[in-house]
C-alpha positions as CSV (number, residue, x, y, z in Angstrom):
1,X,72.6,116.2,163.5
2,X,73.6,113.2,161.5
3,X,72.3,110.0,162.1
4,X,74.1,106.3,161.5
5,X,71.5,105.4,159.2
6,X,71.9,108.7,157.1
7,X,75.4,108.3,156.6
8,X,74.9,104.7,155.3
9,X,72.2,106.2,152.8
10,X,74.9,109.0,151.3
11,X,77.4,106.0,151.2
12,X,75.1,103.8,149.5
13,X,73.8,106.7,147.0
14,X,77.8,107.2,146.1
15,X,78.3,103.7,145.5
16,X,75.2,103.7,143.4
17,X,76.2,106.8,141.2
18,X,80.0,105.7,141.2
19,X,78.9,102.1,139.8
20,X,76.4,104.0,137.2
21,X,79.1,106.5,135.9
22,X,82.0,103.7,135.7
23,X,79.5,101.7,133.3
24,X,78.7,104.3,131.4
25,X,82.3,105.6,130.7
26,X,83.1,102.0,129.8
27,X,81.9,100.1,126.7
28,X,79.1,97.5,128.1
29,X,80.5,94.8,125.7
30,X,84.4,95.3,127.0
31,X,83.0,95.0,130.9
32,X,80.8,92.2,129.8
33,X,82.7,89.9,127.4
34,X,86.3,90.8,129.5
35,X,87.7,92.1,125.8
36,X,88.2,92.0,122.4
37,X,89.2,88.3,122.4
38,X,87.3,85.4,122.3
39,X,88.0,81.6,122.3
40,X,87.3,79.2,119.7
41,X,87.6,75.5,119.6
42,X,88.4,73.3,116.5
43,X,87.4,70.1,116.8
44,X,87.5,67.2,113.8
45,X,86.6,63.5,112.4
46,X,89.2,62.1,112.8
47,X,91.2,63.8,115.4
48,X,94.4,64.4,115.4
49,X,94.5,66.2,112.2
50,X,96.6,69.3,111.2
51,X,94.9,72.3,111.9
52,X,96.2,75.9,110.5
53,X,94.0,79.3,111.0
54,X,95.2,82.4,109.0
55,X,94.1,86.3,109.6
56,X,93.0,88.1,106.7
57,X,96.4,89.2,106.0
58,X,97.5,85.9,105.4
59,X,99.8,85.8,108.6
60,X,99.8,82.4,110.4
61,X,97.8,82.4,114.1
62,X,97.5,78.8,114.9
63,X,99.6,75.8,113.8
64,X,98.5,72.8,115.7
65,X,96.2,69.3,116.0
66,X,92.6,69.0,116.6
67,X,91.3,68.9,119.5
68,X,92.2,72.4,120.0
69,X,91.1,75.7,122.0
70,X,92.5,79.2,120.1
71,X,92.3,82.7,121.7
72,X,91.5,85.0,119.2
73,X,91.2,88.9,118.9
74,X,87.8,89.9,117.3
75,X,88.6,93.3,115.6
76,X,91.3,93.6,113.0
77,X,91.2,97.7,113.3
78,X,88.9,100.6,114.7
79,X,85.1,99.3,113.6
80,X,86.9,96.6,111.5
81,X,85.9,93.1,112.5
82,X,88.8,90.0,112.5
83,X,88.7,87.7,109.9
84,X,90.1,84.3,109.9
85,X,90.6,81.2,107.0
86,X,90.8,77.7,108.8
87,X,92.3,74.4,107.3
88,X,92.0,71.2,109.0
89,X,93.6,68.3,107.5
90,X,95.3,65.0,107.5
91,X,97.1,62.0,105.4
92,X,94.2,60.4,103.5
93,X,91.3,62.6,103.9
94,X,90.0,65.4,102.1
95,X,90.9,68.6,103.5
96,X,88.6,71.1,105.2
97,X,88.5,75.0,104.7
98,X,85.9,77.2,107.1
99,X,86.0,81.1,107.8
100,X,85.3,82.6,111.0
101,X,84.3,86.0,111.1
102,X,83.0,89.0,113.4
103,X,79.8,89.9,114.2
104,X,78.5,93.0,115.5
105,X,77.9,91.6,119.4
106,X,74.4,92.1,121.1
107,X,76.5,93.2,124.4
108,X,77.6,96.4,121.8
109,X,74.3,96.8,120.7
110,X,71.6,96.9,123.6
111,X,74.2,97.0,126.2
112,X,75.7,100.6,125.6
113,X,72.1,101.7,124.1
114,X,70.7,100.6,127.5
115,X,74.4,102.0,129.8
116,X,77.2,102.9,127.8
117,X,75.9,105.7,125.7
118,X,78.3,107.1,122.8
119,X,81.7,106.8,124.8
120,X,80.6,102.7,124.7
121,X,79.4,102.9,120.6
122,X,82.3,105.0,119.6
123,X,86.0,104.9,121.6
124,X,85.6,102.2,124.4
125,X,84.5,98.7,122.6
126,X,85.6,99.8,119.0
127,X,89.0,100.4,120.4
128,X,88.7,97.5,122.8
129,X,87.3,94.9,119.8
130,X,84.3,93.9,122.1
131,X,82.1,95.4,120.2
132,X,82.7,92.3,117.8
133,X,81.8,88.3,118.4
134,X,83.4,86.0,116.7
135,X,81.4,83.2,114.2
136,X,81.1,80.4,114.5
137,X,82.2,80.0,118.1
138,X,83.4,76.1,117.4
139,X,84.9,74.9,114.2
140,X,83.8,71.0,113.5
141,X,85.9,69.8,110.5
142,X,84.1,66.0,109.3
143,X,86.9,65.3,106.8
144,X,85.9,62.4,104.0
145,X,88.3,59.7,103.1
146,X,89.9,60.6,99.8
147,X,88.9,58.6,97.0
148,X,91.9,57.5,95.1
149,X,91.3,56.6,91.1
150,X,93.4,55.3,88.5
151,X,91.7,54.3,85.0
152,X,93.8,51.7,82.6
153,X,93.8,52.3,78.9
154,X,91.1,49.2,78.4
155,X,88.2,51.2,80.7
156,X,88.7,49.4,84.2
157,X,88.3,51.8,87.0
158,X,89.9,51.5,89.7
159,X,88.6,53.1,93.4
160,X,89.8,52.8,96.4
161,X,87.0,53.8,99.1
162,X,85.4,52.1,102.4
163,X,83.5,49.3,101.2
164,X,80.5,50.8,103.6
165,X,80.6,53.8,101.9
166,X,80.5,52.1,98.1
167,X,76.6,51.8,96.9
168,X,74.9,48.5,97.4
169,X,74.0,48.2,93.5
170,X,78.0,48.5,92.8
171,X,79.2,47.0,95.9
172,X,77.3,43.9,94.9
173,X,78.7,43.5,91.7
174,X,82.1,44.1,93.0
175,X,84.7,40.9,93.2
176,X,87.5,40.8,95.3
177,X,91.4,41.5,93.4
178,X,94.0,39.2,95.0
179,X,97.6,40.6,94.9
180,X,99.2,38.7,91.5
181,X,96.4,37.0,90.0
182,X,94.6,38.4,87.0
183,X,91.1,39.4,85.7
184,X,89.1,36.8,84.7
């Protein structure tokens, strides 16, 4: 004779071994990280400016401004981590380049050692691109105003820069150049 309290025990025990065997036919790092994409956000000084991130093949992934929030996939073939080249820039500043790149993820690692077992190492997470994590996770361009130069024929030097970011012992020395007049 079965009791109420059995019957919840052999439902419970089903659940338990149901859960166990679902986890380890999946890759740990697929349940955990949801896929073999990841997000990335590009962020710069000034804002505003052009942003452009390339895979390794050279194809064109995101065209857009900074602020800006990318989904990206973190493999680029079975057990081949995604590359990416990233250019921020804009009128009047220097231009930026950055790589992101995949790393082997710690969910891969110690999660299918610990519950995934070999289906997790080998099909599920390589085939899924979990396995990988993408590096660095946010992209923060600081781009530097571009220093123009000219230099006449007699030696003057010409440089057009923010006076706070000229050194003190030149900025002292420096006179101001009033449109038309001459040099004295």
């Amino acid at each position: 004779m079965r009791t109420k309290g059995h019957n919840f025990l052999r439902t419970l025990a089903a659940m338990v071994l149901l859960s166990f065997i679902t986890v380890t036919i999946l890759g740990c790092a697929t349940i955990v990280k949801g896929g073999g994409r990841q997000k990335i956000s590009f962020k710069s000084s000034p804002s505003e400016a052009s942003l452009k991130v390339y895979d390794d093949s050279g194809f064109l992934v995101v065209d857009g401004a900074t602020p800006y929030t990318a989904t990206l996939k973190c493999a680029n073939g079975y057990f081949k981590s995604a590359k990416y080249k990233v250019s921020i820039e804009k009128n009047g500043y220097e231009t930026k380049e950055f790589n992101i790149e995949g790393d082997l993820s710690g969910w891969y690692l110690a999660g299918n050692f610990l519950f995934g077992g070999l289906i997790g190492y080998l099909i599920i997470d390589p085939l899924s691109g979990a396995m990988w994590t993408l590096s660095p996770k946010e992209v923060y361009g600081i781009l530097p105003v571009k220093v123009f130069s000219m230099e006449k024929q007699e030696g003057l030097l010409i440089v057009l820069k923010k006076k706070e970011e000229i050194p003190v012992e030149i900025a002292n020395k420096m006179k101001p150049v009033i449109p038309g007049s001459t040099l004295q």
